[in-house]
N, C-alpha and C positions, 0 to 999 in steps of 0.2 A: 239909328244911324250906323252903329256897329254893325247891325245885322246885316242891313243893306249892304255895307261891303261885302262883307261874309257871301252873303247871296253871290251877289257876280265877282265873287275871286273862287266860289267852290267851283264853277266849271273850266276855269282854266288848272284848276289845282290837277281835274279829273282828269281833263287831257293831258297835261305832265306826264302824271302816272299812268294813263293807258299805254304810249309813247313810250316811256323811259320801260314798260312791262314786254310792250310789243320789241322794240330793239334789243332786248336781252334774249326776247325768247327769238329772234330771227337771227341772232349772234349765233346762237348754240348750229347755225348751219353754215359757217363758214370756215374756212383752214384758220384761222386765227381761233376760233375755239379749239380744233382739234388738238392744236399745238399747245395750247393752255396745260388739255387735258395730259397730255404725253409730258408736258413738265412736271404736272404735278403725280403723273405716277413713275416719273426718275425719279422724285422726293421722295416718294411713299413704298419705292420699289413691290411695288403693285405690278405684276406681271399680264394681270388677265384685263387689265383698263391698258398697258402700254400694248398689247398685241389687239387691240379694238381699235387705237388710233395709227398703227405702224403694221405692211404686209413684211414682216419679217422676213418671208420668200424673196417676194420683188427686191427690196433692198438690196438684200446678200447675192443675187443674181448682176444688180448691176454695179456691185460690188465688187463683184469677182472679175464682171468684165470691165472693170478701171481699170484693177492689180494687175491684169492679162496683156489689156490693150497700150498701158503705161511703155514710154521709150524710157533706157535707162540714159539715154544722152540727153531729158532735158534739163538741164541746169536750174531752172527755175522754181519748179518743182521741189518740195522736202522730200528727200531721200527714206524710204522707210530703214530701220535699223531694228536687231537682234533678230530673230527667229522669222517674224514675216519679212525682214529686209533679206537676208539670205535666201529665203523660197524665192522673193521677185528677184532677185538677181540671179539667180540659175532659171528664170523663165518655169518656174512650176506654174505659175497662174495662166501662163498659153495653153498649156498641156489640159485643162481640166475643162473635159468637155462630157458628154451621155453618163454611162454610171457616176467615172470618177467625179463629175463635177457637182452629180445626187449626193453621194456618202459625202462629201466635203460639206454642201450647202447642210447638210441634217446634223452633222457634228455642229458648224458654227450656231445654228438655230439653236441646240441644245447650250451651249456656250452663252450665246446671249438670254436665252435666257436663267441662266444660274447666275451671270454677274447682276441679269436686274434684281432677281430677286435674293441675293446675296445683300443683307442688311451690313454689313462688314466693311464692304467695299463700296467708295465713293463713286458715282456714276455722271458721266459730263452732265452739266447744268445748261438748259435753257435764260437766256437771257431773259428779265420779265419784259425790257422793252422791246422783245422780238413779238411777242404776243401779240401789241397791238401794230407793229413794224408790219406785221403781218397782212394787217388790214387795207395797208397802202401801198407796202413796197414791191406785195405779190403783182403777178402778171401772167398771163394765160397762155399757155402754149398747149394747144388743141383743146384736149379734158385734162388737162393738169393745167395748175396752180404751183407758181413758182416761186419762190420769196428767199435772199438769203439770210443767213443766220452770222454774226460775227459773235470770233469768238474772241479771244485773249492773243495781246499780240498780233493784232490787225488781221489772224485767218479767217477766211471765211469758207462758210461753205452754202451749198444751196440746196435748199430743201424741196423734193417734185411733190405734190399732193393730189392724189385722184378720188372722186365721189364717186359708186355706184350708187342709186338709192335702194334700200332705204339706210345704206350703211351712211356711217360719218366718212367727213374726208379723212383719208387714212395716207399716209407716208408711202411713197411708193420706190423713192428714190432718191440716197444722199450723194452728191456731189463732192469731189475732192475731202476725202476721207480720209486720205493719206495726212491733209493736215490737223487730225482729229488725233490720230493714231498715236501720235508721240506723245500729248497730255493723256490720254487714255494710257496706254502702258504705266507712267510715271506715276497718277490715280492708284493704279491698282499693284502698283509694287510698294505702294508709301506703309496701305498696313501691315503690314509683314515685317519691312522695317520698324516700324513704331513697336511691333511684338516683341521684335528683338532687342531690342535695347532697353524694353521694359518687361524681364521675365517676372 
């Protein structure tokens, strides 16, 4: 009698597990995985898994032309402050166009990548329920893949993700970065302070 169940529950057991095998491995091709992966190498400050799933270029390209294209009259907008608030208010990020806007992009690319893999220094965190956020609240605009990301303090921002095959989806472009900017500085001035006051 036992067995007999046994019999006909093994074949629904098999397709469970074929199922639950095939969705994980069809998972690993969606932005919601790539994002996983990009979180988990902010954790592991892993540099050569975060530049697999993010075009470093692309980013700091339409990076640059936020900081450029940015009006200093809109009000609603966070204001950038110290060193990059001074550059956007004298208009430096208009001005950076052919060389100068090359040597700029290759300094920041080296920049980021010494803070990711700088173990020292804390590096913004992915949300873990953007992972699967990702699955439903992305949406398609041409060959990108759009989803936002909230972070602390109701900002958000939104993440562009492009596939060529046979790469993974890869980061091509952060949106309102400006409101990253000011928990990113605060991050990464806190150990220095923590150094100092504990010589």
């Amino acid at each position: 009698m036992l067995q007999g169940k046994l019999r006909r529950l093994m074949p629904v057991l098999l397709a469970g597990l074929m199922l639950s095998v095939g969705g994980g491995y069809a998972w690993t091709f969606t932005p919601s995985y790539s994002l996983y992966c990009l979180k988990q190498a902010l954790e592991t400050h892993d540099y050569q898994m975060f530049s697999q799933y993010v075009d470093v270029d692309s980013v700091l390209d339409h990076a640059l032309d936020e900081f450029g294209n940015s009006d200093s009259g809109e009000e609603e907008k966070p204001r950038l402050k110290g060193f990059l608030g001074k550059l956007a208010r004298k208009g430096f990020f208009k001005f950076l166009a052919g060389d100068a806007r090359e040597v700029t992009k290759a300094g920041l690319s080296i920049a980021v990548e010494q803070a990711v893999k700088d173990r020292d220094r804390p590096l913004p965190r992915i949300p873990l329920l953007a992972v699967p956020a990702a699955l439903w609240l992305g949406r398609s605009e041409g060959e990108l893949v759009v989803f936002p990301v909230k972070l602390k303090k109701e900002q958000l921002v939104e993440v562009k993700m492009r596939r060529t095959s046979p790469e993974p989806w890869r980061v091509v472009e952060v949106t309102n970065l400006k409101a990253l900017l000011p928990a990113l500085q605060r991050k990464l001035a806190k150990p220095d302070g923590e150094q100092s006051d504990n010589p």
